[in-house]
N, C-alpha and C positions, 0 to 999 in steps of 0.2 A: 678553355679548360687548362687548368695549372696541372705540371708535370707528376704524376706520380709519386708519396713520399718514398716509396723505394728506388726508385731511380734519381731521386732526388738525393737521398742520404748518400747513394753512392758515387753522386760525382763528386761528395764534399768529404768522404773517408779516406785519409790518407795512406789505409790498408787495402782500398778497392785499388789505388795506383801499382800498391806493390803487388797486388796478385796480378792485376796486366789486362787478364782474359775478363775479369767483373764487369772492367770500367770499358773496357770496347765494347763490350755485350750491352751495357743499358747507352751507350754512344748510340750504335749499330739500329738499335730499338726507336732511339729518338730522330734519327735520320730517316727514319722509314716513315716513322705517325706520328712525329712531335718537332720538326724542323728546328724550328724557333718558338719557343712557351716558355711559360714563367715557373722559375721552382722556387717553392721554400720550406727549404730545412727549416726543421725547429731551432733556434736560437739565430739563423741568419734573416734579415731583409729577402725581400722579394727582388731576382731577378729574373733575366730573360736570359736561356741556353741557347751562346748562339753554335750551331754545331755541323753546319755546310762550308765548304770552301768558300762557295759566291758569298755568301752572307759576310764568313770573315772577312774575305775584299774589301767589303761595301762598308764595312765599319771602318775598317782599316784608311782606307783610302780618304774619309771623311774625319778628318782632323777636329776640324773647327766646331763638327755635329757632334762627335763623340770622342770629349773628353777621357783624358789618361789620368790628370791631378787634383779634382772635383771632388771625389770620393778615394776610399783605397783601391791603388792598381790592382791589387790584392786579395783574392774572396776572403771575408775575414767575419768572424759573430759579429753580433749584436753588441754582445759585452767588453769582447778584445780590441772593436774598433771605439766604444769609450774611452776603454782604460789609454788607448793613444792617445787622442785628442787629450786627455786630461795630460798625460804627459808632455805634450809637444805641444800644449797651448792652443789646442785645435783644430791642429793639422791632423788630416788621417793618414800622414808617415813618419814614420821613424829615419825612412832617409828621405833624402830626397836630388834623384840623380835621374838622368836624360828620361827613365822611364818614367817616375813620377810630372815629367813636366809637360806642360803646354806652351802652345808660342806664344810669344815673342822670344821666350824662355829657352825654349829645347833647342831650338836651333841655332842661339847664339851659344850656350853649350854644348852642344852638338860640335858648330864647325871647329871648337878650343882643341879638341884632338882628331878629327878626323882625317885631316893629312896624313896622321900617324899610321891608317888602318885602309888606306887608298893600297891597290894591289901594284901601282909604280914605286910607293916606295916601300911595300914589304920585300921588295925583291932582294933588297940588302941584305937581307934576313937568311935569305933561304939556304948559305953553305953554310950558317952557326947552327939554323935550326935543323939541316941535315946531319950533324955532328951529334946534335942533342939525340935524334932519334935512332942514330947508331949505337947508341951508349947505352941508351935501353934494351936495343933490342940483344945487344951483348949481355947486358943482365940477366936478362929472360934467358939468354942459353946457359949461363952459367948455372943456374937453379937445375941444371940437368933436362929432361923430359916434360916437368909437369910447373906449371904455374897456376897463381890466380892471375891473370892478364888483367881483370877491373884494377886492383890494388899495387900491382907489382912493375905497371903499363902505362896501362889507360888513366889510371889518376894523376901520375907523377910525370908525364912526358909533359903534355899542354901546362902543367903549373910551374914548370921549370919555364918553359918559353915563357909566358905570360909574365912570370916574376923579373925575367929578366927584361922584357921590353919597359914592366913597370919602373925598377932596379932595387927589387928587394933583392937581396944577401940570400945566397941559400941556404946560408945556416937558417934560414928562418923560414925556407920553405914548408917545412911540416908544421909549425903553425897557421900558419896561411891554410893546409888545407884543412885540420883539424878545425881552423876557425868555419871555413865556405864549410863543412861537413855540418856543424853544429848549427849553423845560419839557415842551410833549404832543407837539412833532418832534421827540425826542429820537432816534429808528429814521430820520429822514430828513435825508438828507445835504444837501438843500439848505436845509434848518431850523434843525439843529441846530449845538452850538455850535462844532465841531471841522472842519465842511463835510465829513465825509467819511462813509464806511458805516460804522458802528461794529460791528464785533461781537465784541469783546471783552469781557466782564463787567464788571470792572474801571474798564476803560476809559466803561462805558457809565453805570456808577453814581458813578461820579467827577465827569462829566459832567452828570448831571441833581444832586448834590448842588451842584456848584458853582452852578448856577443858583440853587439854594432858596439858598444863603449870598446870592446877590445878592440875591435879594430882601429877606433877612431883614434885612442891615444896611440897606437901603435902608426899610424899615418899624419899625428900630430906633430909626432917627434920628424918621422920625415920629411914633414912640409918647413919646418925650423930648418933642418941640415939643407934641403936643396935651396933653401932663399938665400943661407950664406955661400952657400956650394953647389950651385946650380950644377947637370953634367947632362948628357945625350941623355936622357931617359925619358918616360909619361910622367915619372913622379915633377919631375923640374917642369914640365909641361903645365900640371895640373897647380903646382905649389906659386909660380910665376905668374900665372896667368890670367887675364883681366876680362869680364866682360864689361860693356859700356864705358870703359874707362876705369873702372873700378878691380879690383883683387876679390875673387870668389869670396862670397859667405861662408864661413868657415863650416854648417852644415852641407852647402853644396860641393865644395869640395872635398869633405870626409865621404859623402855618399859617393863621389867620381871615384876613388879611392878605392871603396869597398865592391862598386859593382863592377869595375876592371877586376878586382882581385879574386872574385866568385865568379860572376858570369863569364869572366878573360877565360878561367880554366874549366868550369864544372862542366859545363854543356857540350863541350868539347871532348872531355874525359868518357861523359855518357855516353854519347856518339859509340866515339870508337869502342869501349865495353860492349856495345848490344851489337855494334857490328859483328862482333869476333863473334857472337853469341850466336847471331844469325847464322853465322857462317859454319858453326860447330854444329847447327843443329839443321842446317842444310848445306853438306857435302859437295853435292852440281854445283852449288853459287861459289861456295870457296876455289873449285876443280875451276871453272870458268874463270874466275879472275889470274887464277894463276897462269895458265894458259895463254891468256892474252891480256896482258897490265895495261893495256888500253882501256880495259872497262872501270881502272882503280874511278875516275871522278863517275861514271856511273855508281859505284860502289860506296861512294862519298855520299851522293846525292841520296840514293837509296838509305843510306845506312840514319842519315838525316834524319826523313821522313820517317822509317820505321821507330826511332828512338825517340823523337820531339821532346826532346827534355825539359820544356819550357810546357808545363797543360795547359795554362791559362791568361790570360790577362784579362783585367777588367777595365770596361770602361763606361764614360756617365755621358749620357745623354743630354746636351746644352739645349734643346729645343723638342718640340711636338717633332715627331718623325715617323717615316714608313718603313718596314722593311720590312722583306718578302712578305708585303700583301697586310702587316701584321701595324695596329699604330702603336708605334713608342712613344711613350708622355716625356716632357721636359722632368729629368731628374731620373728617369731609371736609369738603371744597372743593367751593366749587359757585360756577361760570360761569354767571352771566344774563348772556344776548346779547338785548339793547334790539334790536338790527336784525331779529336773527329775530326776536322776538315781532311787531316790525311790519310785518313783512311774512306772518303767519300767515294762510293762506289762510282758518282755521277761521272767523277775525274778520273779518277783510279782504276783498272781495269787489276781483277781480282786485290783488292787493296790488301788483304791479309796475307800475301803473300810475299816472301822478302826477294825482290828480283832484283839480280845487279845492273841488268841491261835495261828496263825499265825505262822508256823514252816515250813521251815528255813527262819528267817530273816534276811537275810545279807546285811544287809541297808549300807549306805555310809558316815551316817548322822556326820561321828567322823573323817572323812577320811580314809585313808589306808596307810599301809608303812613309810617309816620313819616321817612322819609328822602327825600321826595318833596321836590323842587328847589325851595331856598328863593327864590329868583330869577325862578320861573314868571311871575310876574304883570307885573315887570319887563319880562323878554324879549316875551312879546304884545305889551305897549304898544307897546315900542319898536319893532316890525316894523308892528305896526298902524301909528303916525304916519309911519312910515318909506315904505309901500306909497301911502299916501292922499294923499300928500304925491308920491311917484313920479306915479301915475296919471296924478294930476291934469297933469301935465308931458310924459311919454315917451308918444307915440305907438303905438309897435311896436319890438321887441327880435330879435336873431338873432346865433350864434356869430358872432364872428371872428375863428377859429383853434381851437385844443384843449385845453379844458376840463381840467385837473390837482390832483389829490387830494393831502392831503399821504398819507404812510407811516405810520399808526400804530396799535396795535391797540389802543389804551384812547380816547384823544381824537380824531374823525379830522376833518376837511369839506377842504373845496375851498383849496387854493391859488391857482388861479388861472382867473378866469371872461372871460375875455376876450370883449367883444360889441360890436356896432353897433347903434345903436337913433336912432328919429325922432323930433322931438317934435312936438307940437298943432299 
């Protein structure tokens, strides 16, 4: 029995993400009577919702079974994954970086900067990027009482860090995020590059390509300056660097570029925005953390989970296979939804609820196995020093006004967190 068309439209509407409660409601639904089934939208292919923690594992875990670069990473139409292939010669990406790949491939760019993101050597990191998040949190008092904390905060701390591990110039940080904004709000009109609803194909993939050309002449020019002028950064990293003896293809290196320069900060950014949200719109949790800053990486992990900025990845089935009980044919499509699995009741004990102390949280929100978020260790610090640094300062937090998500079904977090809050 295929998924319902109404649960089906809504996992692939990128207004069900921004209203929040839609899309866990027909989640919630399918975890209960539909584990694993096949949806399709009208104008997308047929795939399988996978929507359990175990499940996600079990795909996860299995590299070699279920392909990442086969098909698009990406739930994408019928028409819009044409109009790619026509464009890129038949590739179904426009980029193509450690998430588009499989092995032999991922792991040898994979290890090209991994060192970079090992938590012995961010430790170098942690008195500049303590600096960074004093200077925010200075900002934020200067504004007097009331902030938007998504815009004012939460957007701008992580793309300062990220920019500068990559070594982009901050003069050029607000294109960068104007760029990552118009890239995963590509579905939201106040995001995206056009301001308006887009829903024309065409129109929609014309849009998000013109973005990656800006990025890419914008990281062309840098990959020139660091080969004459290599210096401590990722860019001289990515710009120098050789797999099998050879100098990156100059689309794998523009996509390493681009997905440091979105996923480095966006997800990050999300986090901590819904954090603060959570915590505005539950009092106890905020009062508890203050109380005892021992629970800040519960508050991390929690804050994680609740926010999963990442809903989906896709992946293509190399062979006949089984799962949970269900057989996958060599060539389907298979939807992991990071939000259902963390919000699975089986794992989660009251999952709807935002707890800081919440122990064990083995969320999904980073993925698992070899494709697990090379950036993990990054993002804790940086919300750890970010929190410890808050506490120590901000008395007490509460809305002021209404909370707004962006629109998107692949990248989603908060827009805009608007609050009043006390200090010491």
């Amino acid at each position: 029995m295929t998924i319902s068309s109404d649960i089906a439209n809504t996992i692939v509407d990128p207004r069900a993400y921004a209203d929040g409660d839609r899309v866990d409601q027909a989640f919630a639904q399918l975890r209960k009577e539909q584990p694993l089934d096949v949806a399709q939208p009208e104008g997308f292919d047929p795939f399988w919702v996978v929507t359990r923690h175990a499940d996600i594992l079990e795909v996860e875990r299995q590299n070699e079974l279920f392909h990442n670069g086969d098909r698009s990473t990406v739930l994408t139409t019928i028409d819009a994954d044409k109009k790619v292939r026509e464009m890129m010669g038949g590739s179904p990406h426009l980029v193509r970086s450690l998430v588009q790949m499989d092995n032999p491939d991922h792991m040898a760019y994979r290890r090209l900067t991994q060192g970079s993101f090992v938590p012995q050597n961010l430790r170098v990191l942690e008195t500049r990027i303590r600096e960074i998040a004093k200077g925010f949190i200075d900002r934020m008092i200067e504004k007097g009482e009331e902030c938007d904390f998504a815009r004012d905060v939460a957007f701008l701390y992580p793309l300062h860090v990220i920019m500068e591990v990559i070594g982009v110039p901050e003069s050029d940080e607000p294109r960068m995020l104007k760029l990552t904004q118009e890239l995963f709000g590509s579905a939201d009109p106040d995001l995206n590059r056009t301001g308006s609803d887009i829903q024309d194909t065409d129109a929609g993939v014309d849009t998000i390509q013109s973005v990656v050309m800006d990025f890419m002449m914008y990281f062309n020019a840098m990959t020139e300056d660091r080969r004459a002028n290599p210096r401590q950064d990722l860019a001289s990293v990515i710009a120098n660097g050789q797999i099998n003896g050879q100098p990156l293809g100059h689309l794998e290196a523009m996509s390493y570029y681009i997905i440091a320069a979105t996923a480095g900060h966006d997800t990050t950014s999300s986090t901590t925005a819904a954090a603060l949200w959570a915590m505005a719109e539950n009092p106890d949790q905020f009062k508890k953390v203050a109380a005892d800053q021992s629970l800040i990486p519960g508050l991390i992990e929690e804050s994680i989970r609740w926010a999963t900025p990442v809903k989906h990845f896709m992946r293509t089935a190399t062979d006949d296979a089984e799962l949970a009980g269900k057989k996958i044919a060599k060539g389907d499509w298979l939807f992991l939804s990071y939000p259902s699995g963390n919000r699975d009741e089986a794992v989660f004990d009251k999952p709807f609820e935002f707890r800081v102390d919440r122990t064990p949280n083995k969320h999904v929100a980073f993925g698992y196995g070899a494709h697990v978020c090379l950036g993990q260790h990054l993002a804790r610090m940086e919300m750890r020093i970010l929190w410890e640094e808050f506490f120590k300062r901000v008395a007490s937090v509460e809305m002021n006004g209404t909370p707004k998500r962006m629109a998107a079904s692949f990248v989603c977090g908060p827009k805009s967190v608007p609050i009043r809050f006390k200090l010491h």
